[in-house]
MITOR-866661 format. One record per residue (C-alpha): x, y, z. Coordinates in steps of 0.1 Angstrom, whole numbers, plus 2048, in hexadecimal, padded with zeros to 3 digits. Layout:
residues N
xx:X yy:Y zz:Z $
...
END
This chain:
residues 469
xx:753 yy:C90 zz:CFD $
xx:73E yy:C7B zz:CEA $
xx:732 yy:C62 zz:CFC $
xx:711 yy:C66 zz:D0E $
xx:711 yy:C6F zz:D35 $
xx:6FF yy:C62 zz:D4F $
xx:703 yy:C71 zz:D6D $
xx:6F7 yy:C60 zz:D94 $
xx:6F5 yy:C79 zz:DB1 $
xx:6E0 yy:C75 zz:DD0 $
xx:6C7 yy:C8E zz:DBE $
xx:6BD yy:C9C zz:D9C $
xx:6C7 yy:CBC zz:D92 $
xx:6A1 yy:CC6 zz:D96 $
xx:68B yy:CDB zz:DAB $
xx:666 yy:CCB zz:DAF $
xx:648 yy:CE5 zz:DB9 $
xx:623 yy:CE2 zz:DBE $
xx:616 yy:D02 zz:DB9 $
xx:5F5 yy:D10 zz:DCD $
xx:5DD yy:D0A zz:DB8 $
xx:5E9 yy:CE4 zz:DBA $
xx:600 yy:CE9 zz:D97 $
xx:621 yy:CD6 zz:D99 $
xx:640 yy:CE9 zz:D84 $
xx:661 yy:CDC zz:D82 $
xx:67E yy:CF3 zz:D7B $
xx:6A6 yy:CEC zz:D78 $
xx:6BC yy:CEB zz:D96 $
xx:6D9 yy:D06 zz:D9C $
xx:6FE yy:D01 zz:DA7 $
xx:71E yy:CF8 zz:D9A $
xx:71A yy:CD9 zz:D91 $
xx:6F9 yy:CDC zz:D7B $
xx:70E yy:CFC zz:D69 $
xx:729 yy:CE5 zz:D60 $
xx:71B yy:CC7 zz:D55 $
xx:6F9 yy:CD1 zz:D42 $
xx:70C yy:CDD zz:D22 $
xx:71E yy:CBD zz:D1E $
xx:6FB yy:CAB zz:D2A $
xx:6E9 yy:CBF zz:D10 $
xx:704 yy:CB6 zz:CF4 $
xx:6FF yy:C91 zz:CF9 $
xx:6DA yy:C8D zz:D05 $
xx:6E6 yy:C84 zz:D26 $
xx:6D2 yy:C72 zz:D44 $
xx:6D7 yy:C7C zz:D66 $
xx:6CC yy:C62 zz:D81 $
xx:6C2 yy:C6B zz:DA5 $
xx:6A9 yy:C70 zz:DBE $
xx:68F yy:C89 zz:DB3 $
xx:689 yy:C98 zz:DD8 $
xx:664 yy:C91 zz:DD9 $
xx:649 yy:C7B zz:DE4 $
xx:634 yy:C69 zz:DCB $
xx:615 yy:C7F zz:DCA $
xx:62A yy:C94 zz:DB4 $
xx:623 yy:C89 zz:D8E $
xx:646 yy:C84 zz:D88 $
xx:641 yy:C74 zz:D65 $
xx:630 yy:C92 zz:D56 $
xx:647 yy:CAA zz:D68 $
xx:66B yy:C96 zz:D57 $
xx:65B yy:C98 zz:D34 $
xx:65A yy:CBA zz:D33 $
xx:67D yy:CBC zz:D44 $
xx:68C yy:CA6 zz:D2B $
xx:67A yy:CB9 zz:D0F $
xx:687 yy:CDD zz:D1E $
xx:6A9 yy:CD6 zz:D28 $
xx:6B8 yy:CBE zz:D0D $
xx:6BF yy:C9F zz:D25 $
xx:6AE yy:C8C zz:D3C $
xx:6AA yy:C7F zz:D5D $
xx:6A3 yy:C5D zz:D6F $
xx:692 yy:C5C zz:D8F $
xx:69A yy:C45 zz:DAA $
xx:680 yy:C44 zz:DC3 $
xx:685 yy:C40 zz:DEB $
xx:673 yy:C3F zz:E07 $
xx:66F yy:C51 zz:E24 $
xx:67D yy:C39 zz:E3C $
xx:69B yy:C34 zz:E1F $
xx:6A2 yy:C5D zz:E1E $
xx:6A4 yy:C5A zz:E42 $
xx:6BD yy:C3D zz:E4B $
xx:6D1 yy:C3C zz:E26 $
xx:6D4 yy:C67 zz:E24 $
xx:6CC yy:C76 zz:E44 $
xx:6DB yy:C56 zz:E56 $
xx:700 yy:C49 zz:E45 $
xx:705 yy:C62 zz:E2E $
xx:6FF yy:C7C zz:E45 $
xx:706 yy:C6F zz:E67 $
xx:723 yy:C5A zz:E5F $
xx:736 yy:C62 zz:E3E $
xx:731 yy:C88 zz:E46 $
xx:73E yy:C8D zz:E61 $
xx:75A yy:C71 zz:E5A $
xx:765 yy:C80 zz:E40 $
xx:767 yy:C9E zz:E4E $
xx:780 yy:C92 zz:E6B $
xx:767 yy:C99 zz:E86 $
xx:760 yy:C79 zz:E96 $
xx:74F yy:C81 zz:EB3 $
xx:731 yy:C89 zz:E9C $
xx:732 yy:C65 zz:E89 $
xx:714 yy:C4E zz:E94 $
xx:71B yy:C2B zz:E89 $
xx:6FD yy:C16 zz:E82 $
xx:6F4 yy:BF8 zz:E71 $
xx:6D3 yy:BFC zz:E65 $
xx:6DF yy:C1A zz:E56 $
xx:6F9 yy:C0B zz:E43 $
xx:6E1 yy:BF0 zz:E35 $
xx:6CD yy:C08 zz:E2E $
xx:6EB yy:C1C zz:E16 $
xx:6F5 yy:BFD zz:E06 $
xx:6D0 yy:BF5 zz:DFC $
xx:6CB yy:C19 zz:DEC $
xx:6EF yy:C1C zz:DDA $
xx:6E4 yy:BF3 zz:DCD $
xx:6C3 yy:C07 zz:DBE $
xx:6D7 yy:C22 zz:DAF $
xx:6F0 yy:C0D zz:D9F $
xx:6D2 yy:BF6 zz:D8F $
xx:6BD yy:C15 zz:D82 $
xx:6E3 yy:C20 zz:D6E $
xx:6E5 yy:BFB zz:D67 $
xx:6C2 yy:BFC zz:D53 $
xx:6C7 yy:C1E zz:D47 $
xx:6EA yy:C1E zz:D38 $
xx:6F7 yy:C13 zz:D1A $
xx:716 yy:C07 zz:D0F $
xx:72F yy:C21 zz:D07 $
xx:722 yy:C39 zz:D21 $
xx:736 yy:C46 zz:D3B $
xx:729 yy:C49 zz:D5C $
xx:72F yy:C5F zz:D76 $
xx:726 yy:C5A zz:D9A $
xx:728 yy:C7B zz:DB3 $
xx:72E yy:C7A zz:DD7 $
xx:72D yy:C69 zz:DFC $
xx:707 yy:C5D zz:DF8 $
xx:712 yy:C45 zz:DDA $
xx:734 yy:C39 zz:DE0 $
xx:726 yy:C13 zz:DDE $
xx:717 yy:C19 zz:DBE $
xx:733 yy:C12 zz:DAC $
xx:739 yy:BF3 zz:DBA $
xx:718 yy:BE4 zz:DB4 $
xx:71B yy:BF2 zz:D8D $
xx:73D yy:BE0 zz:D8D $
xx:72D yy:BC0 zz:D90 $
xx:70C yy:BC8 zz:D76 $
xx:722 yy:BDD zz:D5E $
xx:74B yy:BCA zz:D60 $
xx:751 yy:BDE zz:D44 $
xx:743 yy:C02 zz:D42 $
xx:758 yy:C20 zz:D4A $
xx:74F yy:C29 zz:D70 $
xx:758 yy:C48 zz:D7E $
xx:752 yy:C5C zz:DA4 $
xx:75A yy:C7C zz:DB1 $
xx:759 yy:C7E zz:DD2 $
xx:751 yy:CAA zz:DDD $
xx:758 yy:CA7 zz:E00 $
xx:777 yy:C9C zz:E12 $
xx:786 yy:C7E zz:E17 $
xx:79A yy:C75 zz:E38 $
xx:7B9 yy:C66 zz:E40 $
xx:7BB yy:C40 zz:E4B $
xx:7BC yy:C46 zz:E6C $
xx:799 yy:C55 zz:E6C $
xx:78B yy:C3C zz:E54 $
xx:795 yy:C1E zz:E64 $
xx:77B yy:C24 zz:E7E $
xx:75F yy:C22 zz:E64 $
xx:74F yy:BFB zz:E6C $
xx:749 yy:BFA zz:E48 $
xx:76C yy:C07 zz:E3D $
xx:774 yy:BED zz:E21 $
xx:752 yy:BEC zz:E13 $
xx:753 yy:C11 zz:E0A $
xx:776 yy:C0F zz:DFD $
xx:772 yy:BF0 zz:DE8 $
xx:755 yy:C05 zz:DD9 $
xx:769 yy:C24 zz:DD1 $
xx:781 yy:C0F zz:DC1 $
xx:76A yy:BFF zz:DA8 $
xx:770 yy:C1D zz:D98 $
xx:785 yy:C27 zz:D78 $
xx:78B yy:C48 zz:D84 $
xx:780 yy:C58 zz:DA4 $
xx:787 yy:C7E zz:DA8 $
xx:78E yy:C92 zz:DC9 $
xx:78C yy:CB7 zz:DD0 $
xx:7B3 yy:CB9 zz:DDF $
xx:7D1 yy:CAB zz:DD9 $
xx:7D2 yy:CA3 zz:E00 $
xx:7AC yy:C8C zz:DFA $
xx:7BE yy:C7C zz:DE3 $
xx:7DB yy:C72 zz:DF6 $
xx:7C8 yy:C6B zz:E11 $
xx:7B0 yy:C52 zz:DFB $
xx:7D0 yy:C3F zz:DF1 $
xx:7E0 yy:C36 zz:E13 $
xx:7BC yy:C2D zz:E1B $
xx:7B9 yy:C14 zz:E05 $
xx:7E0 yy:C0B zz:E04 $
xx:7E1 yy:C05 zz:E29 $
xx:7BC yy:BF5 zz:E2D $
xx:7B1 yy:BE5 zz:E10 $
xx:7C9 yy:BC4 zz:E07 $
xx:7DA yy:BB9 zz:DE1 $
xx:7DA yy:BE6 zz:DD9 $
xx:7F8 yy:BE7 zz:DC2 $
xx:7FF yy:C10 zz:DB8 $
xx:804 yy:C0C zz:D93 $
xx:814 yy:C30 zz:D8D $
xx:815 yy:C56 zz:D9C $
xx:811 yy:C76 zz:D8A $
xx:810 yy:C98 zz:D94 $
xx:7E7 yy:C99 zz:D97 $
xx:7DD yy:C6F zz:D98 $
xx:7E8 yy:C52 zz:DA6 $
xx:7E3 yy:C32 zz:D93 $
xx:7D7 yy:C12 zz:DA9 $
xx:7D6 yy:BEA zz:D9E $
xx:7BC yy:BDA zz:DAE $
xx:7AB yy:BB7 zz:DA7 $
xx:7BA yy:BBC zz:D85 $
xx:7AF yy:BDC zz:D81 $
xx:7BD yy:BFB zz:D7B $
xx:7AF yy:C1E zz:D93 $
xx:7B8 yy:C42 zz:D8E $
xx:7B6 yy:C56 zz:DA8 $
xx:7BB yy:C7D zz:DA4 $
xx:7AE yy:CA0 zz:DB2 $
xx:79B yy:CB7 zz:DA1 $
xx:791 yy:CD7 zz:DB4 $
xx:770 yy:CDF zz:DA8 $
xx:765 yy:D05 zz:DA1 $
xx:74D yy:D19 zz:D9A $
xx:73E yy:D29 zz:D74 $
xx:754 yy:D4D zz:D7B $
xx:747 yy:D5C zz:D5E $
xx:720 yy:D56 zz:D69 $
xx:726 yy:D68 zz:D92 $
xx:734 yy:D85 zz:D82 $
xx:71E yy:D87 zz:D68 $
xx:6FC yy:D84 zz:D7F $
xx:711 yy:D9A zz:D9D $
xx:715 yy:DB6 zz:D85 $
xx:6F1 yy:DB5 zz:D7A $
xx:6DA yy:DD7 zz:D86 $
xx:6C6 yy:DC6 zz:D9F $
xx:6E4 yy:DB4 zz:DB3 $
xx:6F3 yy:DDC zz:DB2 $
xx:6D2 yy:DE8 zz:DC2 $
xx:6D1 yy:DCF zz:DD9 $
xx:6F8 yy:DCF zz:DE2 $
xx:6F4 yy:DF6 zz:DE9 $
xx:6D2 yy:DF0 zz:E00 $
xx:6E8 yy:DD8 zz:E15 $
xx:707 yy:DEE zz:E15 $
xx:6F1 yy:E0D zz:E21 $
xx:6E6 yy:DFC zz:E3F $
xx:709 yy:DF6 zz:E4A $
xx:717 yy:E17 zz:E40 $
xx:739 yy:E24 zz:E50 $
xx:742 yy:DFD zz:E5C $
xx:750 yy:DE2 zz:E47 $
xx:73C yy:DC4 zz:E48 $
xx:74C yy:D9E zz:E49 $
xx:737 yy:D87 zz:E3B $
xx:72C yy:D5E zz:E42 $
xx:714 yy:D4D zz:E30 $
xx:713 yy:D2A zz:E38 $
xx:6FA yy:D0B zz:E37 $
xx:6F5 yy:D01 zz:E5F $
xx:712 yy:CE7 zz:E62 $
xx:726 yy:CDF zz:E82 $
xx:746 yy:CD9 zz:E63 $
xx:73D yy:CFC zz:E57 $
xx:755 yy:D0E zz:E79 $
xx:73B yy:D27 zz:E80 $
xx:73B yy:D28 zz:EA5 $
xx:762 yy:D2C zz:EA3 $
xx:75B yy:D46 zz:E8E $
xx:746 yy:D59 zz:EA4 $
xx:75E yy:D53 zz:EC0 $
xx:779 yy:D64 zz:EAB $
xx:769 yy:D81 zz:EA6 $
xx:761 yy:D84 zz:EC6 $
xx:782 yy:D82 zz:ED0 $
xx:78C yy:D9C zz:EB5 $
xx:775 yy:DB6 zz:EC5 $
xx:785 yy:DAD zz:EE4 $
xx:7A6 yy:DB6 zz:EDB $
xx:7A2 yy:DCA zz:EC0 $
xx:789 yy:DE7 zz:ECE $
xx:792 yy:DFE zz:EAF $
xx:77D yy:DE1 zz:E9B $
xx:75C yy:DE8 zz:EB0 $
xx:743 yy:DFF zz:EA3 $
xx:756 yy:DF9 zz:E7E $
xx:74E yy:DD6 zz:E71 $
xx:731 yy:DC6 zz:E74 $
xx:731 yy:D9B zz:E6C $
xx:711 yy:D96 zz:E5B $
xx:70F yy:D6D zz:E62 $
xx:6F1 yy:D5C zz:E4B $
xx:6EC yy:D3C zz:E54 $
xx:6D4 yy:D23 zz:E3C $
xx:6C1 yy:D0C zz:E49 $
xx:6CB yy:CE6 zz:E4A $
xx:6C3 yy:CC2 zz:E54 $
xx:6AC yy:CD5 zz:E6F $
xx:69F yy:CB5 zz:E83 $
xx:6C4 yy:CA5 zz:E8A $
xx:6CA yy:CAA zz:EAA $
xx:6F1 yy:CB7 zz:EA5 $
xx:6E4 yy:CD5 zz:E8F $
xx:6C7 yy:CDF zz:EA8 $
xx:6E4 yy:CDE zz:EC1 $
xx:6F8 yy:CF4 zz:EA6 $
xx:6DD yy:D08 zz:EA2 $
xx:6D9 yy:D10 zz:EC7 $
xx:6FB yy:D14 zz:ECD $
xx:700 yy:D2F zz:EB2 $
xx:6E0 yy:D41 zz:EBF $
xx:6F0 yy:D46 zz:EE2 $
xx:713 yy:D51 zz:ED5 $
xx:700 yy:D6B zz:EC2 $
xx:6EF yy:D75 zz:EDE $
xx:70E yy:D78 zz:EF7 $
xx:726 yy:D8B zz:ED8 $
xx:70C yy:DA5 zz:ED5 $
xx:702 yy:DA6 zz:EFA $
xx:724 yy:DAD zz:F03 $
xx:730 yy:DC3 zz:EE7 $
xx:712 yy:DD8 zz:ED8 $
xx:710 yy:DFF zz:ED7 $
xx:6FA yy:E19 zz:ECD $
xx:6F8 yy:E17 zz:EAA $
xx:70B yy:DF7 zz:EA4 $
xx:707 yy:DD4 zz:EA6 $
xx:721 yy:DBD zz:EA1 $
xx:714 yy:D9D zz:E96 $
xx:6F3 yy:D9A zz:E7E $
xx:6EC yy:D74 zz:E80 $
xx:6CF yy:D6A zz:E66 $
xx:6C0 yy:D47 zz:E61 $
xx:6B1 yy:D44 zz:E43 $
xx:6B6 yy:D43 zz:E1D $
xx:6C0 yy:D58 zz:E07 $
xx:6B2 yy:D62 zz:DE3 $
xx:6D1 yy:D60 zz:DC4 $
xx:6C9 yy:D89 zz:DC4 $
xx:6D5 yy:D8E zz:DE8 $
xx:6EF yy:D71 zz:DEA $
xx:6FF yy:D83 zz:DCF $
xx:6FC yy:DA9 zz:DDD $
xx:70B yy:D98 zz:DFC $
xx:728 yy:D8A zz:DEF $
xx:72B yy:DB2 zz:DDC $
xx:726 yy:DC6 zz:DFC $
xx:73B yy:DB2 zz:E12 $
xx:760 yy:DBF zz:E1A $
xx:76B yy:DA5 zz:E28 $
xx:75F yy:D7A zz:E25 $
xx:762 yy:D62 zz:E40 $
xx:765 yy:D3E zz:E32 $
xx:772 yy:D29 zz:E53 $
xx:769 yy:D05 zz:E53 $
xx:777 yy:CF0 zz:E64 $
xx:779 yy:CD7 zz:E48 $
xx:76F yy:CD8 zz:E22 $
xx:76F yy:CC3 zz:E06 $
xx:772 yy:CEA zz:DEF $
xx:75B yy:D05 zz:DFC $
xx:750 yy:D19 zz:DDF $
xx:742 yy:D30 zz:DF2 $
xx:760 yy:D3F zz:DF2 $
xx:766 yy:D41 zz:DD0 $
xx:746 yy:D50 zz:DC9 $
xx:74C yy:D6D zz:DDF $
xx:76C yy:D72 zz:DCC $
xx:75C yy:D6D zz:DA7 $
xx:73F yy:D89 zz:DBA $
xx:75A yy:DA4 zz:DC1 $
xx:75A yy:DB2 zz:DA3 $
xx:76A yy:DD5 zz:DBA $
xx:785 yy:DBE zz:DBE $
xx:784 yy:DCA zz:DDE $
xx:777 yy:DB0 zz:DF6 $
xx:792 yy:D9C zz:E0F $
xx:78A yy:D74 zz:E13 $
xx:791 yy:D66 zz:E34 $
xx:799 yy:D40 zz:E2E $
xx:79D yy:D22 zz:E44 $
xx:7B9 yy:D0C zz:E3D $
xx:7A4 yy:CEB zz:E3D $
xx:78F yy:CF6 zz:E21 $
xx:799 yy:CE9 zz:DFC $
xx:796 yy:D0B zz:DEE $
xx:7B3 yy:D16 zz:E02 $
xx:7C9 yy:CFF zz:DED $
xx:7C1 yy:D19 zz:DCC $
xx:7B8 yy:D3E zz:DE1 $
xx:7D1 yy:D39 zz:E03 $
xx:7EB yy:D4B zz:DF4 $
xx:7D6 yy:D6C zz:DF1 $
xx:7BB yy:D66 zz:E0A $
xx:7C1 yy:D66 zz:E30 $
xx:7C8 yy:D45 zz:E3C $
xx:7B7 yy:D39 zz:E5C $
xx:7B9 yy:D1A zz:E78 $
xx:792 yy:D1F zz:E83 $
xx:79B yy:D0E zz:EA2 $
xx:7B7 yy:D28 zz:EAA $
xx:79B yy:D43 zz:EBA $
xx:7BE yy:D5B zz:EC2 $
xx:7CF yy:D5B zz:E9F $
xx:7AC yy:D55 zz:E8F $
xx:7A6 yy:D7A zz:E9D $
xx:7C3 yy:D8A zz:E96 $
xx:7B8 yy:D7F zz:E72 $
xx:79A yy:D90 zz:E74 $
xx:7AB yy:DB4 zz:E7D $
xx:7C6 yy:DAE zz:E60 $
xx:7A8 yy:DAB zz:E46 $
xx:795 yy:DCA zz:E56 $
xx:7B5 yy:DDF zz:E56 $
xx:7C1 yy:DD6 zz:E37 $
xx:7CB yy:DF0 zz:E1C $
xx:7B7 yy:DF7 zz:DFE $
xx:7D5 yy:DEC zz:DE3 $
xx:7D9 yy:DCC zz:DF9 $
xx:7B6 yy:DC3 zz:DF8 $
xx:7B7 yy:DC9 zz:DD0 $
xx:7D9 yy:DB4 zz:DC8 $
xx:7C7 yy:D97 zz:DE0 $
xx:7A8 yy:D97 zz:DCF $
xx:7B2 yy:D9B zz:DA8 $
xx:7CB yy:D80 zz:DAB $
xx:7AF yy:D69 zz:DBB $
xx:790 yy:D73 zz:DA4 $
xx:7AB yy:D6B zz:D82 $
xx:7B4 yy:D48 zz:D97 $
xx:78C yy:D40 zz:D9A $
xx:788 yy:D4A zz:D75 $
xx:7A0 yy:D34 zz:D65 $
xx:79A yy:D1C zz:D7B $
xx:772 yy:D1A zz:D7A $
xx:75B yy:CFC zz:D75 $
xx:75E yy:CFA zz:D52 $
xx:783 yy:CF0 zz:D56 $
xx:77C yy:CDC zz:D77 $
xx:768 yy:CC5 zz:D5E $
xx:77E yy:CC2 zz:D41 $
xx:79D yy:CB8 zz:D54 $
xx:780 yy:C9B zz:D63 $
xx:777 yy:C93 zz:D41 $
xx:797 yy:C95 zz:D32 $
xx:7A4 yy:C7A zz:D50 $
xx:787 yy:C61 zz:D45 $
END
C-alpha cells in the first residue's frame, strides 16, 4: 500500500514510564495489533493518533521525538482529562457498549452524561485526524471507544477514505435496540467506506441492525465475505475479518532457552498431574466462574480426575474500582475457596487461582507446560488467547477447550473441544474428555490448529483489510 496510514485507537501503541530517579522513557507497546501494522506504518511514515495514557507532568513532547525518530512513524496525542477518562472510557465505552455488545444486559448502565461525554471525546478525535491528515491518506479508526469518530470526520473530510474495525462483538437487533442512543452509533458506523468485523455472524448481525433500525438502507450487493450498503448516496462495505496473531513470532520466542527453563520449573511443580490452564483479564464476559463451577463438577463426577489435574487459573487485574469487577473479583475468591475446601488432599490441590500479571517469559512457559487450555467466555469478539496457546505448543501436544461464543471457535472448533459455558453438566464432561484423551488425538488436534493459526496469522488478517480498502 502506498498511501500513508493514519491510524485512531483509544490509545497509542506506547508505554509511558518515569523512572526512580525522576527520568521519563518511553518504549513501544506489544500485541497483535502493533505487530501487524508497524511494518506497513514504518514503510509509509505513518501517524498513529490516540490517547497517550498519561497525565501532563509527563514531557510528552520530548518523549514522541524520540519515538518518531526510533520507530520510523509517529504518533499524535490527544489529551483527556480525568473526569473525560472516567465518563467517555470507564463510563459508555465500558459500562454500556461492553457489556451490550456482549449480549449481557443486565450489566449495561445507561446514562446521559456519559453519552455527552463519548460524543465530545470521539468529536476531539475526529478533529485532531482532521488537522493531521492529508489528502490521499487512508484512515483507519479501531474499536467501540470511537465508533462516532467517523461520523464527525464525515462531515470535516466528505471525501477521504474512512475505515473502522470494530474487535469486539457486535449484537443482534434485538439487543441493540435498547441502546437510547441506537441511531446515533449506527449512523456513525455507517459513515464509513468499509467497516470490518471479527465473524461472519457480527457482520450479519451489523446488517439487520441497520436494515431494520436505521431508515432509506438499500443493500447494494452480497458476497461470500461483505455486504454492500447504499446509504444517503453512499455506498458501505461491510465484511469480517478474523484477526490473528504473528504465529511465526510465539513460536519463535516459546522455543527460546529461557521460556524452556521456565516451562520445566512450572512443569516440576505439578509433576505426575496434568495441569489445565486459564489466564484471563478479570471480566464478568470472560466465563470464569462457570468455569470453576465446571470443574468442580468434573471432580464430582469424575473422582479418577482428582489428585491428576490441577487448573492453574491466572487472573490479571482489571478496571479494579468498578463495582461489577470488585463483585467478580469477590465472587471468584470464594469459589476458589469452596472448590479446594471441598476437594483438596495431601499433596494435591486442585485449583491454583493467581491474581496478578504475568511477565512474556512465564506467559509463554505457561502456554508450553499446559496440557490442557481453558478458553470459555461467554462472549468474544476473537480471543487470541487461544491461538497463542496453540502457536506456544510447539509438543503439539496441548488440547484447547473452546467456548462456542468466542470468534475463534469459527477457525479452531473443528479440532478444539467445543463448549456452552453455561452448560456446568456437558461443560464437565468436556473437561474429562480433554484429560483422558489419547496422545495421537491430542497431536492430530493440535497440528491441524497450529497450521490453521499460521496461515491464517495477522499478517494475512491485514492484507485481506487492506486489499478490501
Amino acid at each position: 500500500m502506498n498511501k500513508r496510514m493514519v491510524i485512531v485507537s483509544n490509545r497509542l501503541p506506547i508505554v509511558v514510564n518515569q523512572g526512580d530517579d525522576g527520568t521519563w522513557n518511553i518504549k513501544a507497546g506489544e500485541g497483535g495489533l502493533v505487530t501487524a501494522l508497524e511494518p506497513l506504518m514504518r514503510k509509509n511514515h505513518g501517524v498513529w493518533i490516540g490517547w497517550p495514557g498519561c497525565g501532563d507532568d509527563a514531557p510528552m513532547a520530548d518523549l514522541l521525538k524520540q519515538f518518531t525518530s526510533d520507530q520510523g512513524y509517529s504518533l499524535q496525542p490527544v489529551p483527556l482529562s480525568d473526569e473525560e477518562v472516567e465518563n467517555y472510557y470507564r463510563g459508555f465505552a465500558n459500562e454500556t457498549l461492553w457489556p451490550l455488545f456482549h449480549d449481557l444486559l443486565g450489566n449495561c448502565h445507561f446514562s446521559l452524561e456519559q453519552y455527552r461525554t463519548y460524543e465530545l471525546v470521539n468529536r476531539r478525535f475526529a478533529k485532531m485526524t482532521a488537522e493531521i491528515s492529508k489528502k490521499d491518506d487512508v484512515i483507519w479508526i479501531h474499536d467501540y471507544q470511537l465508533i462516532l469518530c467517523g461520523w464527525y470526520l464525515r462531515q470535516l473530510l466528505p471525501t477521504r477514505s474512512l475505515a473502522f474495525f470494530l474487535h469486539i462483538p457486535f449484537p443482534t437487533p434485538d439487543l441493540f435496540r435498547r441502546l437510547p442512543w441506537k441511531s446515533q452509533i449506527l449512523q456513525g458506523m455507517l459513515s464509513y467506506d468499509l467497516v470490518g468485523f471479527q465473524t461472519l455472524r457480527d457482520h450479519r448481525n451489523f446488517v439487520h441492525c441497520v436494515t431494520s433500525l436505521i431508515g432509506g438502507i438499500e443493500v447494494h450487493s452480497r458476497q461470500r465475505h461483505s455486504t454492500v450498503l447504499k446509504w444517503n448516496n453512499r455506498l458501505i462495505r461491510a465484511g469480517h475479518f478474523p484477526i490473528s496473531i504473528d504465529a511465526d513470532d510465539f513460536i519463535q520466542r516459546a522455543s527460546a532457552k529461557e521460556v524452556d527453563e521456565a516451562a520445566w520449573y512450572l512443569h516440576e511443580n505439578y509433576e505426575h498431574r496434568q495441569l489445565m490452564l486459564g489466564i484471563d483479564r478479570l471480566d464478568y464476559t470472560k466465563g470464569i466462574p462457570e468455569r470453576f463451577l465446571a470443574f468442580e463438577r468434573a471432580l464430582e463426577k469424575y473422582p479418577e480426575m482428582r489428585q491428576k489435574v490441577s487448573l492453574l487459573q491466572v487472573v490479571v487485574p482489571s478496571r479494579t474500582m468498578v463495582p461489577d469487577y470488585i463483585d467478580l473479583k469477590t465472587q471468584l475468591d470464594q469459589l476458589a475457596g469452596r472448590i479446594n475446601g471441598r476437594f483438596a488432599e495431601h499433596g494435591w490441590v486442585p485449583l491454583h487461582y493467581h491474581y496478578r500479571s504475568l511477565d512474556p517469559v512465564q506467559l509463554l512457559a505457561h502456554y508450553r507446560t499446559a496440557e490442557i487450555a481453558l478458553i470459555t467466555p461467554l462472549r468474544d469478539g476473537m480471543n487470541l488467547v487461544a491461538k497463542e496457546y496453540c502457536a506456544c505448543s510447539i509438543d503439539n501436544n496441548g488440547v484447547l477447550v473452546l467456548s462456542e461464543f468466542a470468534g475463534a471457535a469459527d477457525q479452531l472448533g473443528k479440532h478444539a473441544l467445543l463448549v456452552n459455558p453455561y452448560d456446568v453438566e456437558k461443560a464437565a464432561d468436556t473437561l474429562f474428555q480433554a484429560f483422558s484423551m489419547p496422545s495421537e488425538e491430542r497431536r492430530r488436534r493440535m497440528t491441524l490448529m497450529r497450521n490453521q493459526i499460521k496461515r491464517h496469522d495477522v499478517h494475512r488478517w491485514l492484507d485481506t483489510f487492506i486489499k478490501a480498502l
